[in-house]
C-alpha positions in Angstrom: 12.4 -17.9 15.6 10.2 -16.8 13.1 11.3 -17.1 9.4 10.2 -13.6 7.4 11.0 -13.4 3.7 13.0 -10.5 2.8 12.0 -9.5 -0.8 8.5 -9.9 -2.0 6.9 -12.9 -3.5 4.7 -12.1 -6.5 1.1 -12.4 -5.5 -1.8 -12.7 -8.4 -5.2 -11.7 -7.9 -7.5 -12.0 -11.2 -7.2 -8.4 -12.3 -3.6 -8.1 -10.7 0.0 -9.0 -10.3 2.0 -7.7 -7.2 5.8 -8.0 -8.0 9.0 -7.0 -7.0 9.9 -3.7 -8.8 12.4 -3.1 -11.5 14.0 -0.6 -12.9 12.4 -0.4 -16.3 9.6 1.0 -14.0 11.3 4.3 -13.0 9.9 6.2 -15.9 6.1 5.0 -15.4 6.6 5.4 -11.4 7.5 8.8 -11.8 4.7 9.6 -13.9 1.9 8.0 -11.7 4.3 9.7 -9.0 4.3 13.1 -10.3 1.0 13.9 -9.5 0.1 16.2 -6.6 -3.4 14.9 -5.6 -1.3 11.5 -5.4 1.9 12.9 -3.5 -0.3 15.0 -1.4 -0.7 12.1 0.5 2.5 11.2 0.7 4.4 12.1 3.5 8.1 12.0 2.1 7.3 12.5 -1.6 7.0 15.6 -3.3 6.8 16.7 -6.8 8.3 16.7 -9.1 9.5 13.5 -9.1 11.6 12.4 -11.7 12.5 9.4 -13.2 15.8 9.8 -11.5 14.0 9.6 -8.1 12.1 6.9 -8.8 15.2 4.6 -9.7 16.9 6.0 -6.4 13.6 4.8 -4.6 13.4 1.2 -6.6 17.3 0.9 -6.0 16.7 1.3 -2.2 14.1 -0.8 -1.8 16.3 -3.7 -3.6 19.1 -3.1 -1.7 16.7 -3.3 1.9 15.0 -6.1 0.3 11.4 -4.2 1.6 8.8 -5.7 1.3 7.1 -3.3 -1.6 5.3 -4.2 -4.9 4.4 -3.0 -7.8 0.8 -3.0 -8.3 0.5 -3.7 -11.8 -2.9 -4.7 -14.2 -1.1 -4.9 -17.5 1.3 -2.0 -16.5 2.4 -0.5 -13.4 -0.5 1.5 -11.5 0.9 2.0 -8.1 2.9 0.7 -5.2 2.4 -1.2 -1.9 3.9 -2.4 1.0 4.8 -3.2 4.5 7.8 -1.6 4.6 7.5 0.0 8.5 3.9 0.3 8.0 1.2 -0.6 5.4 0.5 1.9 3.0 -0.4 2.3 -1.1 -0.3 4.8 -4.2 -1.9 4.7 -7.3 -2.4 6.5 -10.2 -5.5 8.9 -10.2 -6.6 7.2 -13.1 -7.0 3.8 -11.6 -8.9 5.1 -8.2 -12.8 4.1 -7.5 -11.8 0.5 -9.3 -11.1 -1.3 -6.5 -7.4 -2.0 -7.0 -6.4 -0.3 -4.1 -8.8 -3.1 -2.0 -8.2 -5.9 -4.2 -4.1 -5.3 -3.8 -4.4 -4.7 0.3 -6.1 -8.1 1.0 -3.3 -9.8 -1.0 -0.5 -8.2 0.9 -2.4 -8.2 4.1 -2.9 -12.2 3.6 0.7 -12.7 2.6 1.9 -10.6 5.6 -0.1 -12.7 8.0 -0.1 -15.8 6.7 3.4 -15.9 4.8 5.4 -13.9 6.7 3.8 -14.5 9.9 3.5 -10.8 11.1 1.6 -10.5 14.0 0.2 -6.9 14.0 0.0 -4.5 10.3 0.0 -0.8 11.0 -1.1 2.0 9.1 -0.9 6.0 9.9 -3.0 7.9 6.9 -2.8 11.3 7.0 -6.1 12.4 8.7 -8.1 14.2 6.2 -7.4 11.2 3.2 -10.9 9.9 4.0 -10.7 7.4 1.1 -8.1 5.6 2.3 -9.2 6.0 5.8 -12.2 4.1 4.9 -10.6 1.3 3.0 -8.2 0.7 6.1 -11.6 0.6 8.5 -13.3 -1.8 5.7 -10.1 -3.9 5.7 -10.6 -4.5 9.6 -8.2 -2.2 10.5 -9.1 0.0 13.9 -8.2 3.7 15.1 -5.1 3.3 17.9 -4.6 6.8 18.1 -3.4 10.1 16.3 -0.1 11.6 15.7 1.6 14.9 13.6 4.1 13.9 10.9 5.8 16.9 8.6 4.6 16.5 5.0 7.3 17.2 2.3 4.3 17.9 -0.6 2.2 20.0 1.7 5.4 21.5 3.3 4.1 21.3 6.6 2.8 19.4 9.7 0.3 17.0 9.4 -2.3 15.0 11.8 -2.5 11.3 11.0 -4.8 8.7 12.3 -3.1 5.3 13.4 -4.5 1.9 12.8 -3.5 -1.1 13.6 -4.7 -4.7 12.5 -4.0 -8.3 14.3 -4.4 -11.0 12.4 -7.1 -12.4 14.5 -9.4 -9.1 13.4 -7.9 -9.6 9.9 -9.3 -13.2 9.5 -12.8 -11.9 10.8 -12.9 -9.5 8.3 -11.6 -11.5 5.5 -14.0 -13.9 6.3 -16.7 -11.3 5.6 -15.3 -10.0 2.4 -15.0 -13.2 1.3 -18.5 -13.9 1.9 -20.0 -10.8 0.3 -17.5 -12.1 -3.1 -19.1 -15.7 -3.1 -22.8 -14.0 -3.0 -22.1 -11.6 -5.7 -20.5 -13.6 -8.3 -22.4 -16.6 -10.1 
């Protein structure tokens, strides 16, 4: 039997801190939250979202003990998780910085080598290129397409569906870790 962890660890990276969210966050999430180009891609988020909404959605990811972080440099700049599937927000003003990267390899790492997941899945909606590519550059590979209704565009969608083993993870991670040694001193 395996033994999975049923709230998240904090995990630290040098310019982050991934950590279970609390409720003094609700304020800040909705704000980072409230932004269309962010809920846009977003399948069950829409705006506006309040600070109301954001302790319902903190409250129910306690209660289900999910496996969701708060990305946070300082302050809180997004959210992550393997909660069903892999997926991440940030603020608009912390994209191109490469938090959203630096945040994925820790969770990936834990979910593999903590929690002993076998297979990570992801399902981007289709034309979010950005995080399409970040998911390919993370190892992730295409396993098909689906349609999911988005709340924020008010309509159906077409995503792309990845999935990542751990095997292809460790491959990959062995390559971004070797383009980190050779760029730092």
């Amino acid at each position: 039997m395996k033994t999975v962890a049923t709230y998240p660890v904090v995990l630290t990276s040098r310019r982050l801190s991934l950590r279970p969210l609390k409720i003094a966050d609700a304020a800040r999430l909705a704000r980072i939250t409230n932004d269309p180009l962010v809920t846009r891609n977003l399948l069950k988020t829409t705006t506006p979202f309040t600070a109301s909404d954001a302790r319902e959605l903190i409250l129910r990811v306690r209660t289900k003990k999910s496996p969701v972080w708060a990305i946070d440099n300082g302050q809180l700049i997004g959210l992550i998780g393997i909660a069903g599937e892999f997926g991440y927000w940030l603020a608009r003003s912390h994209w191109g910085k490469g938090y959203a990267s630096e945040a994925a390899c820790l969770v990936i790492d834990h979910a593999f080598q903590g929690l002993k997941v076998d297979t990570l899945h992801a399902n981007p909606i289709a034309d979010n290129r950005i995080s399409r590519h970040l998911l390919e550059k993370l190892g992730f590979e295409i396993n098909g397409a689906t349609r999911a209704y988005c709340c924020e565009r008010s309509r159906m969608v077409p995503l792309i569906r990845y999935k990542l083993n751990r095997q292809r993870w460790e491959k990959a991670w062995a390559t971004h870790q070797g383009r980190r040694s050779k760029s730092q001193p």
